[in-house]
Gaussian input, Z-matrix of N, CA and C with variables (Angstrom, degrees):
# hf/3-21g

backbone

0 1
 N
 C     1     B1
 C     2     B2     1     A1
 N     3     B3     2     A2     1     D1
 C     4     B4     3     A3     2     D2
 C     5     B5     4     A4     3     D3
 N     6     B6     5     A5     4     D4
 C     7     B7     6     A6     5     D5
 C     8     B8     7     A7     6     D6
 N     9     B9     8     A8     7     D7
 C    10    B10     9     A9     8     D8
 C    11    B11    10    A10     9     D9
 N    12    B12    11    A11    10    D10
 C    13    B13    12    A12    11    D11
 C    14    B14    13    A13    12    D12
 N    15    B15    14    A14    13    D13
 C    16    B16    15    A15    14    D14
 C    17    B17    16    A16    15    D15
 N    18    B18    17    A17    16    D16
 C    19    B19    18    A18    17    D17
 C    20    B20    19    A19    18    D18
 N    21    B21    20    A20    19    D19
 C    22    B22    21    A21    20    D20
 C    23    B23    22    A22    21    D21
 N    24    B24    23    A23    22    D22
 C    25    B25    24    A24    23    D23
 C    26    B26    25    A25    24    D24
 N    27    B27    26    A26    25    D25
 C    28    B28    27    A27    26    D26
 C    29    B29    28    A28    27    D27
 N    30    B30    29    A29    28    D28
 C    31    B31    30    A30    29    D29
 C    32    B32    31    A31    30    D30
 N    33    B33    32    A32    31    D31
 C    34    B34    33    A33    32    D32
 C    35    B35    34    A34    33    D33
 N    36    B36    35    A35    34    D34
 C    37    B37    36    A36    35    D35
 C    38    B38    37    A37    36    D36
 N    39    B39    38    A38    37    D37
 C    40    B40    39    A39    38    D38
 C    41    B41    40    A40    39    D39
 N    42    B42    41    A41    40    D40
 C    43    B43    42    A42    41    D41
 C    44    B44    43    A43    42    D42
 N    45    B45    44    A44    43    D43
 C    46    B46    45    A45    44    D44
 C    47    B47    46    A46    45    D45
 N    48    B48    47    A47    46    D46
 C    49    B49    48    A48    47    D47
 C    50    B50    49    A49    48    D48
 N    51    B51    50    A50    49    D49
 C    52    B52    51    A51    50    D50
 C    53    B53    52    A52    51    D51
 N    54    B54    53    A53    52    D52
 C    55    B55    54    A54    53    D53
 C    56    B56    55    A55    54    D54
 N    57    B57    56    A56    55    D55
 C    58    B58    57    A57    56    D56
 C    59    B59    58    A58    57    D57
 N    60    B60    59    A59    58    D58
 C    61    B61    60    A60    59    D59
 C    62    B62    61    A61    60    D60
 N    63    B63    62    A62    61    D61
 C    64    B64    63    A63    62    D62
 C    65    B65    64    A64    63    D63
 N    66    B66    65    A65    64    D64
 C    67    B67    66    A66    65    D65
 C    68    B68    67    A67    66    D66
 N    69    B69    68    A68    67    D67
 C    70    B70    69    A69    68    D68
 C    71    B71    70    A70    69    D69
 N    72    B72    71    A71    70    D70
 C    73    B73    72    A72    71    D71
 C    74    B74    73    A73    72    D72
 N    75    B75    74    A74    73    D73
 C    76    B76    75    A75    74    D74
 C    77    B77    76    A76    75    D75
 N    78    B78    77    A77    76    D76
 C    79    B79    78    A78    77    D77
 C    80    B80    79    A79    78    D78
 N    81    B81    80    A80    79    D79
 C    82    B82    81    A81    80    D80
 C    83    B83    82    A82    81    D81
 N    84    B84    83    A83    82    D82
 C    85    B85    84    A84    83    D83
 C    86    B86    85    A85    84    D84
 N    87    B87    86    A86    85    D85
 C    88    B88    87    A87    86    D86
 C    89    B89    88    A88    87    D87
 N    90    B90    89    A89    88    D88
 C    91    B91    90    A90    89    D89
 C    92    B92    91    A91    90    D90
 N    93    B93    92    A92    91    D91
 C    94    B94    93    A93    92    D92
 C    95    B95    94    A94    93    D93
 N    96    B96    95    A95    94    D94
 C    97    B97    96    A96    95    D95
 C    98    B98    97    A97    96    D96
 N    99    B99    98    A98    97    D97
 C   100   B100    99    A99    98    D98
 C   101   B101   100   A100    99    D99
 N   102   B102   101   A101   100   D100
 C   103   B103   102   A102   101   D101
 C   104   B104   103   A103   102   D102
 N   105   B105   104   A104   103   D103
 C   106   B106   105   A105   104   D104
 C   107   B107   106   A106   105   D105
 N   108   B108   107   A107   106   D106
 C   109   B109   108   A108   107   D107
 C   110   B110   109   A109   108   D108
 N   111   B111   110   A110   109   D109
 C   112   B112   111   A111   110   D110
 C   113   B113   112   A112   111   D111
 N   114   B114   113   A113   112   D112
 C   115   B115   114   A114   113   D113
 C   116   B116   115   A115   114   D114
 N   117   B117   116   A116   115   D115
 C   118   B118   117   A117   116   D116
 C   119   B119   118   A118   117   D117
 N   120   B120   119   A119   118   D118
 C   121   B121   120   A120   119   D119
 C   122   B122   121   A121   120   D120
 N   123   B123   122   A122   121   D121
 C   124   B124   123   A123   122   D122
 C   125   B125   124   A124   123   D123
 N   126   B126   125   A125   124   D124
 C   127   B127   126   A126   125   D125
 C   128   B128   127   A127   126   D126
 N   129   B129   128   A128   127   D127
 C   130   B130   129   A129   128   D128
 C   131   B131   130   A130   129   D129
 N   132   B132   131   A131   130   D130
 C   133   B133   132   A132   131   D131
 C   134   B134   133   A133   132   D132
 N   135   B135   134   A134   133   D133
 C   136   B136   135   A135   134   D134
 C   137   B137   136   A136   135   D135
 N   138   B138   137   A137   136   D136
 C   139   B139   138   A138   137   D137
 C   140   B140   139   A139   138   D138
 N   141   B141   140   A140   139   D139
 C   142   B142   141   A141   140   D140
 C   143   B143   142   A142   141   D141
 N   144   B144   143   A143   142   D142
 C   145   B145   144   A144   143   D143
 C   146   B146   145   A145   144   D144
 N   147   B147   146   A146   145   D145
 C   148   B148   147   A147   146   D146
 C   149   B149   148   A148   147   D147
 N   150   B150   149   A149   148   D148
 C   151   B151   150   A150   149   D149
 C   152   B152   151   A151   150   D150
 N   153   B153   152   A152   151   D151
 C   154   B154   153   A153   152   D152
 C   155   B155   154   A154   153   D153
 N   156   B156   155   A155   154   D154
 C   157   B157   156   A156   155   D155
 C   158   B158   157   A157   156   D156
 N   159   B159   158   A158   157   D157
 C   160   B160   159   A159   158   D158
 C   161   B161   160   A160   159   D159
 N   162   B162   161   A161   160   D160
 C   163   B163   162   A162   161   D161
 C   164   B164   163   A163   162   D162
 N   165   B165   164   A164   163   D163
 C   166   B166   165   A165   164   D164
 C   167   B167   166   A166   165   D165
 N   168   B168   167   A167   166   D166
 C   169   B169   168   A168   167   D167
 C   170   B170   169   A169   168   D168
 N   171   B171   170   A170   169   D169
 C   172   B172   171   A171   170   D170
 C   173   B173   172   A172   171   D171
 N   174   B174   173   A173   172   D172
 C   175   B175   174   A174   173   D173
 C   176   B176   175   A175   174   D174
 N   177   B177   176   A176   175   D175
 C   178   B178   177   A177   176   D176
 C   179   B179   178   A178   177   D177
 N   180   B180   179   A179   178   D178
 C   181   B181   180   A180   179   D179
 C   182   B182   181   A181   180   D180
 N   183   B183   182   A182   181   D181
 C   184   B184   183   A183   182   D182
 C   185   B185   184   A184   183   D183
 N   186   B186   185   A185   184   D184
 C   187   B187   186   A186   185   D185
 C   188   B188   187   A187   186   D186
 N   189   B189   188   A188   187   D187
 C   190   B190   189   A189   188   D188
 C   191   B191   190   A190   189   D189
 N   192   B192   191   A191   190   D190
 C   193   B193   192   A192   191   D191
 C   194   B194   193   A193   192   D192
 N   195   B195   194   A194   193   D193
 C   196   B196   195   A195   194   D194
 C   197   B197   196   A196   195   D195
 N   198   B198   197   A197   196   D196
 C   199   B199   198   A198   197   D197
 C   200   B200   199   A199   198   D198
 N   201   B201   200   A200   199   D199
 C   202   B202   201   A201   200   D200
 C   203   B203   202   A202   201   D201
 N   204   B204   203   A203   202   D202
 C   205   B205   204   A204   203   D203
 C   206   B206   205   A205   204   D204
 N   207   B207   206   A206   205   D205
 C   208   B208   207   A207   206   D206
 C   209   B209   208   A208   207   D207
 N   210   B210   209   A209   208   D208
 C   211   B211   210   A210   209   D209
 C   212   B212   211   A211   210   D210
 N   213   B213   212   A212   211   D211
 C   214   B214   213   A213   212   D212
 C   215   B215   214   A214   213   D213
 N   216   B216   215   A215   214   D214
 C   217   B217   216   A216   215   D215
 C   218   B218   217   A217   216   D216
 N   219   B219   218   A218   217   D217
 C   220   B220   219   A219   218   D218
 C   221   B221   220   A220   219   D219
 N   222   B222   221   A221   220   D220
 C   223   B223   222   A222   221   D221
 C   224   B224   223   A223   222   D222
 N   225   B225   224   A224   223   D223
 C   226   B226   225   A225   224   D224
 C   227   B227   226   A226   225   D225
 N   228   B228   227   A227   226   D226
 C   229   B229   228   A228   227   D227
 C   230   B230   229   A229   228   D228
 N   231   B231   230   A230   229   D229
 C   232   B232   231   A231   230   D230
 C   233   B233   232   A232   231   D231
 N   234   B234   233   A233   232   D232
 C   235   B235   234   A234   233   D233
 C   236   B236   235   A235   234   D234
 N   237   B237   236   A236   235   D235
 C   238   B238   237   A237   236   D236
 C   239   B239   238   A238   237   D237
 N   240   B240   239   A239   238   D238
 C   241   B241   240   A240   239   D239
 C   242   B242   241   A241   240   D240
 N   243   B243   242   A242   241   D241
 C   244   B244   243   A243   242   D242
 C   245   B245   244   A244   243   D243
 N   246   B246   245   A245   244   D244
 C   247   B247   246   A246   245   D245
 C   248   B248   247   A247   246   D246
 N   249   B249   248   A248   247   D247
 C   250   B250   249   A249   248   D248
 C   251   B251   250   A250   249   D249
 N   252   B252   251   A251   250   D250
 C   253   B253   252   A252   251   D251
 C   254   B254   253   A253   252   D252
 N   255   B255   254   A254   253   D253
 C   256   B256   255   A255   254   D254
 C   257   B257   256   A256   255   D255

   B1=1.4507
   B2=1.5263
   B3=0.8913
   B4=1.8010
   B5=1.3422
   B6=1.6118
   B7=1.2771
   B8=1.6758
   B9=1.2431
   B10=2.0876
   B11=2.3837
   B12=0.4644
   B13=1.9277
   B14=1.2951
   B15=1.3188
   B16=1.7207
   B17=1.2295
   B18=1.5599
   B19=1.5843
   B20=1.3359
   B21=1.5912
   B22=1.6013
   B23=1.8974
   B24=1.3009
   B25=1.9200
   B26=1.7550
   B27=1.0241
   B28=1.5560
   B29=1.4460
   B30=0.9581
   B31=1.5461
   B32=1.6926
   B33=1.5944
   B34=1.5420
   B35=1.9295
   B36=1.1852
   B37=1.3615
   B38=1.3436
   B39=1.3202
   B40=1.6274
   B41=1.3220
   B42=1.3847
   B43=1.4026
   B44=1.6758
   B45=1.3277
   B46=1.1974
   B47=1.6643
   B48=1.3240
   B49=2.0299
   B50=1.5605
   B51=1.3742
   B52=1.7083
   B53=0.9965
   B54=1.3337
   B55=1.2001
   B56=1.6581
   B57=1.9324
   B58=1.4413
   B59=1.5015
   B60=1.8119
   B61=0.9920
   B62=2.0459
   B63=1.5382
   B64=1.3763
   B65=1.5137
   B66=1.1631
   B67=1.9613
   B68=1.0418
   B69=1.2663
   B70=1.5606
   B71=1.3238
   B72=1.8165
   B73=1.8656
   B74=2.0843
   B75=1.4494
   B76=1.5403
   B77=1.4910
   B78=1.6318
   B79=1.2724
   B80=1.5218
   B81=1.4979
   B82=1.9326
   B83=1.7802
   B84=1.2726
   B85=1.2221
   B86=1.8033
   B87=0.9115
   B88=2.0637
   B89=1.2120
   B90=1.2450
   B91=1.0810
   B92=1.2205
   B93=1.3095
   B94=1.4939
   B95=1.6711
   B96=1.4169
   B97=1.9237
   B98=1.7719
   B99=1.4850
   B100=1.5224
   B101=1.4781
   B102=1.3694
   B103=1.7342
   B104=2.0353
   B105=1.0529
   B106=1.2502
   B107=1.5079
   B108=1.4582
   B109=1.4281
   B110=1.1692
   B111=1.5171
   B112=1.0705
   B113=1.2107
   B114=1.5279
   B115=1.2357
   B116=1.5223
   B117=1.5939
   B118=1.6092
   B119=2.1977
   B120=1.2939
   B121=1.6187
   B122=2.1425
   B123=1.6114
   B124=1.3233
   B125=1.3083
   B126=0.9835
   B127=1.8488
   B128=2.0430
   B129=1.5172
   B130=1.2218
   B131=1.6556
   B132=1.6021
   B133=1.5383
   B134=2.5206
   B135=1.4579
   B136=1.4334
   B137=1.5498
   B138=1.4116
   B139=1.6402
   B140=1.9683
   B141=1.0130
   B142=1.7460
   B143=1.9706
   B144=1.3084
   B145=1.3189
   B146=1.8157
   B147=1.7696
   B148=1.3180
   B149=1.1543
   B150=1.4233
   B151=0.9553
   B152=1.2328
   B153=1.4887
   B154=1.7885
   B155=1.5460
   B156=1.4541
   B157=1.7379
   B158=1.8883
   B159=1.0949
   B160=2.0228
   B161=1.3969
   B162=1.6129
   B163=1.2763
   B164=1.9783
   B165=1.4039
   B166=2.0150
   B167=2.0894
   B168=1.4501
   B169=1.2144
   B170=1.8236
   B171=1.6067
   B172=1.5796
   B173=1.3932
   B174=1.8835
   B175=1.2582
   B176=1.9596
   B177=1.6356
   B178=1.3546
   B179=1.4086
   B180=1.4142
   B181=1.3982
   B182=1.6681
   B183=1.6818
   B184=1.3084
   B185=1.5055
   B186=1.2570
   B187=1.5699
   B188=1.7339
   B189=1.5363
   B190=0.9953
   B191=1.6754
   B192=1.1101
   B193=1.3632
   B194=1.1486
   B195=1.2895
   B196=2.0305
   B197=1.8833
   B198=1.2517
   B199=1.0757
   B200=1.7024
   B201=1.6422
   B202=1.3608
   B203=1.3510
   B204=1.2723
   B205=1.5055
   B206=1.6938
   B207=1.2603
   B208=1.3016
   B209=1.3029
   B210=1.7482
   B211=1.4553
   B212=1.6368
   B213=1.4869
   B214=1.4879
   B215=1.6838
   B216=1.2397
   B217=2.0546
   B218=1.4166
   B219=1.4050
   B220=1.1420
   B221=1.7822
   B222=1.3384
   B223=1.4687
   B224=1.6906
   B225=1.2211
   B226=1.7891
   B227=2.0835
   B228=1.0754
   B229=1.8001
   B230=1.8965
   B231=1.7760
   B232=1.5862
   B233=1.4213
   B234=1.8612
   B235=1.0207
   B236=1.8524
   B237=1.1632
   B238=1.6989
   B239=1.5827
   B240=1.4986
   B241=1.4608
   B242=1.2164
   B243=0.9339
   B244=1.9559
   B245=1.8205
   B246=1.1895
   B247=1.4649
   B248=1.5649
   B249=1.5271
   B250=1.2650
   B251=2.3042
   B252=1.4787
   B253=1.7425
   B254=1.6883
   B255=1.3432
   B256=1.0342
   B257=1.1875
   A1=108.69
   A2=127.00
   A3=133.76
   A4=132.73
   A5=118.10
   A6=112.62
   A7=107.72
   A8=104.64
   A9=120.73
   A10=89.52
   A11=110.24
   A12=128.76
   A13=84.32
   A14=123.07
   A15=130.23
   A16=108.77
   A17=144.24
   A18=143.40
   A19=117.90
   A20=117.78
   A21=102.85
   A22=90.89
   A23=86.03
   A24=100.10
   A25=93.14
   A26=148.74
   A27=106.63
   A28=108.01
   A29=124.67
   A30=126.80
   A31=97.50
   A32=116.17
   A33=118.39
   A34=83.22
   A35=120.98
   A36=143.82
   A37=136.49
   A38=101.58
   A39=100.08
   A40=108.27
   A41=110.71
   A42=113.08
   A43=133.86
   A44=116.81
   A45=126.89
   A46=123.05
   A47=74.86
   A48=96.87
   A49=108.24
   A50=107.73
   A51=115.94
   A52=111.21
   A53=153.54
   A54=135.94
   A55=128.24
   A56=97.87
   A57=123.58
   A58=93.76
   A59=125.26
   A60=105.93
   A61=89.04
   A62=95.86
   A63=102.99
   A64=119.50
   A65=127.27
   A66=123.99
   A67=103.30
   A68=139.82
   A69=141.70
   A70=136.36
   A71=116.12
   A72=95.07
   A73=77.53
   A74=100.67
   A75=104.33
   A76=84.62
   A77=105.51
   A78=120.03
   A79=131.42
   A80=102.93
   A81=103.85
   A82=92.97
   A83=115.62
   A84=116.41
   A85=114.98
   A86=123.02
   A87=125.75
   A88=119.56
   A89=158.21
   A90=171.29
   A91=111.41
   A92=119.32
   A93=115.73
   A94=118.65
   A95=87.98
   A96=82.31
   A97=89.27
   A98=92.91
   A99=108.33
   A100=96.94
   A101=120.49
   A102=129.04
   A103=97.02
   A104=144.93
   A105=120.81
   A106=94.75
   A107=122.39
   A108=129.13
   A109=109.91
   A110=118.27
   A111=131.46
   A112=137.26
   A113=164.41
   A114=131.76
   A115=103.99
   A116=94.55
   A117=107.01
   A118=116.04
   A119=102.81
   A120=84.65
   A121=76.43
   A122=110.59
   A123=116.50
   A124=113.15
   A125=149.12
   A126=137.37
   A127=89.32
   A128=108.51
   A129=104.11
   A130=107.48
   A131=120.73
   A132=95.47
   A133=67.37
   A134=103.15
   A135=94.40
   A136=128.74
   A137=101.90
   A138=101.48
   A139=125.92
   A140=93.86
   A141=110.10
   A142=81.75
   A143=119.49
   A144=103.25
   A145=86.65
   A146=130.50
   A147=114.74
   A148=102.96
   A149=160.30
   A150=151.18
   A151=159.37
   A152=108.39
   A153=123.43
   A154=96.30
   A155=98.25
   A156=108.64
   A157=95.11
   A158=89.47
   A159=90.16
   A160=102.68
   A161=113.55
   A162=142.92
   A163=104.98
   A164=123.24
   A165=100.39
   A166=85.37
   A167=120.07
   A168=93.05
   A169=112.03
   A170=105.26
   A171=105.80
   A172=124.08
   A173=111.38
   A174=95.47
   A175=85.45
   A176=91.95
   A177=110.13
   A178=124.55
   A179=131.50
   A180=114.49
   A181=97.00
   A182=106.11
   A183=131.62
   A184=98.53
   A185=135.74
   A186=128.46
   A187=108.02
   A188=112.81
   A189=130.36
   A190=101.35
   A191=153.03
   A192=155.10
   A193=111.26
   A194=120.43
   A195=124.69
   A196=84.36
   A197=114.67
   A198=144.50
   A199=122.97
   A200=117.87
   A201=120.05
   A202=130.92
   A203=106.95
   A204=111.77
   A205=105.86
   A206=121.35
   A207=130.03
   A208=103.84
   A209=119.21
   A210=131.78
   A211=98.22
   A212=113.07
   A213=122.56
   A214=112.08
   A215=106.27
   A216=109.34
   A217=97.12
   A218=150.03
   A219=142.18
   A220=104.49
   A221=124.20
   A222=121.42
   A223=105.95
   A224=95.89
   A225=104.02
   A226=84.05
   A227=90.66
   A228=98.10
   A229=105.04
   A230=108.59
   A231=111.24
   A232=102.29
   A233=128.81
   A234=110.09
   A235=117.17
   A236=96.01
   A237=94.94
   A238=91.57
   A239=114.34
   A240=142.16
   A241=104.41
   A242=132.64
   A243=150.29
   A244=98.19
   A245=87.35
   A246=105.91
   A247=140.79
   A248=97.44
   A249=119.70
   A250=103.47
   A251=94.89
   A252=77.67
   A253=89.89
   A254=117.10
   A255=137.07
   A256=129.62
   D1=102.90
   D2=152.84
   D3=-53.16
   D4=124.31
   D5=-171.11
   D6=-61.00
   D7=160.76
   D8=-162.93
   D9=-83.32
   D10=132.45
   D11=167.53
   D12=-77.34
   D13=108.02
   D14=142.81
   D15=-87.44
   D16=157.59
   D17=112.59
   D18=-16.00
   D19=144.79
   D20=179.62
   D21=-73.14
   D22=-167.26
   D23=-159.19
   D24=-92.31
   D25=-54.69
   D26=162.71
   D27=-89.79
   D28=84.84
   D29=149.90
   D30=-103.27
   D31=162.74
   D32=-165.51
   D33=-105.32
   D34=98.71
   D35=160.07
   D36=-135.29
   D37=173.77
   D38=-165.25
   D39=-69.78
   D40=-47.04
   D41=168.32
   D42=-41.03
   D43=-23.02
   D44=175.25
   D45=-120.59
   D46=33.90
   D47=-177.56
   D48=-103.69
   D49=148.74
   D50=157.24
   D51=-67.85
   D52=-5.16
   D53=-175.04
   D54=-117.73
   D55=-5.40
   D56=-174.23
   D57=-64.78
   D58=142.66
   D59=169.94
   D60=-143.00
   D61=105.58
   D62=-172.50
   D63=-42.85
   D64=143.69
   D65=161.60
   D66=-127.95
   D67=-10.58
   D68=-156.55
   D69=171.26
   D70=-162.52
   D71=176.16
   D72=-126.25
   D73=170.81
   D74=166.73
   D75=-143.22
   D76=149.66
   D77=165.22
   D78=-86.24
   D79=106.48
   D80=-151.63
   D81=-111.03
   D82=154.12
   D83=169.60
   D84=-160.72
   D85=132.52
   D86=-172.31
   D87=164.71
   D88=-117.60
   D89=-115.53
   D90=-78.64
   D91=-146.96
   D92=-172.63
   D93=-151.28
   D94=137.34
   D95=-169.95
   D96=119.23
   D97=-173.21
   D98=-166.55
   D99=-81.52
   D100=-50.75
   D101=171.74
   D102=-40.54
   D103=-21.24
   D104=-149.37
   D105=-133.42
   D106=17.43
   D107=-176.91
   D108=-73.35
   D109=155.64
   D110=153.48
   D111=-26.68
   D112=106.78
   D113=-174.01
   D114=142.22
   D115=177.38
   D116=178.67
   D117=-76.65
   D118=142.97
   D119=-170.22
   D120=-125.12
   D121=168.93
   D122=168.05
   D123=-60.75
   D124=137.67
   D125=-171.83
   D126=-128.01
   D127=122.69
   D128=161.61
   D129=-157.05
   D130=-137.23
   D131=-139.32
   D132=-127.57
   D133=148.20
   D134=153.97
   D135=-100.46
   D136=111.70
   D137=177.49
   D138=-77.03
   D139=34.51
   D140=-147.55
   D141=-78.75
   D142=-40.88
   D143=-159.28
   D144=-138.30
   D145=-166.23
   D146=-166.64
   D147=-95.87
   D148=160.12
   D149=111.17
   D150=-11.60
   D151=124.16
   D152=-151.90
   D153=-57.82
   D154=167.95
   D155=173.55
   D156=-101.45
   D157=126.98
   D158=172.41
   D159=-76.68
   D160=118.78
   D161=176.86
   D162=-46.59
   D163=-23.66
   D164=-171.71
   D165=-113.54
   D166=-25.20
   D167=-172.19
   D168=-114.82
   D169=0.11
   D170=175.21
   D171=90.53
   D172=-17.37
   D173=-162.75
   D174=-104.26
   D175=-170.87
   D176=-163.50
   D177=-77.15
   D178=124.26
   D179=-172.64
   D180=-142.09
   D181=155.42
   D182=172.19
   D183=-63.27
   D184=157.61
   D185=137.15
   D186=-57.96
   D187=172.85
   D188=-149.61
   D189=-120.69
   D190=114.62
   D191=-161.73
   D192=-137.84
   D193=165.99
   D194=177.87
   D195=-151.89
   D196=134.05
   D197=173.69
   D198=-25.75
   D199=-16.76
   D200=150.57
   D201=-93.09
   D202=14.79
   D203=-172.30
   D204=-68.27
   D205=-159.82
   D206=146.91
   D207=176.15
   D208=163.82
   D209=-169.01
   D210=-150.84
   D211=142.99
   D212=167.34
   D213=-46.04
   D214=-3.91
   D215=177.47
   D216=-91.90
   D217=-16.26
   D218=115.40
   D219=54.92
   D220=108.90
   D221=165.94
   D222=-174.58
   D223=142.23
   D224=-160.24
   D225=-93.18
   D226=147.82
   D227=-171.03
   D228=-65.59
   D229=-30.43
   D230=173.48
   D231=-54.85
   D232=-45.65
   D233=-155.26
   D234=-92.95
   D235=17.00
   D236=-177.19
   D237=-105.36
   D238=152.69
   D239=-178.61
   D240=-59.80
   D241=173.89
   D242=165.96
   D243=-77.13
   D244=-70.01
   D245=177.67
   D246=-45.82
   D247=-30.91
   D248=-176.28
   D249=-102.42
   D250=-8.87
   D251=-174.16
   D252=-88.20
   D253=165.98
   D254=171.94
   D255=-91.14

């Protein structure tokens, strides 16, 4: 078993988003730096906006993310309201 590649803790990633909602690990590897390592990353779904219709079977799906990603929907879980998460 191999330790999981997180982002450090403020880096602007999926992993350290309100909207990341983990299911798993995927095995990612390219780029450069600690984000582009070798290895297992958290793989889960972004709830940041609603969900696409999948084009061959119709029904509803999250996009698909692994824990170095990031998107301008971007929000650290301290800075969203009580009131305002869903």
């Amino acid at each position: 078993m191999s330790r999981l590649i997180r982002p450090p803790r403020k880096a602007r990633a999926c992993a350290n988003c309100q909207h990341f909602a983990a299911n798993g690990t995927a095995f990612v590897y390219g780029g450069r730096g600690i984000l582009g390592a070798i290895g297992e990353q958290a793989r889960g779904e972004c709830r940041a906006k609603p969900p696409g219709r999948d084009r061959k079977t119709g029904d509803a799906v999250w996009p698909d993310v692994v824990a170095s990603d990031w998107c301008s929907a971007f929000a650290r879980p301290e800075t969203v309201k009580r009131e305002e998460a869903a």
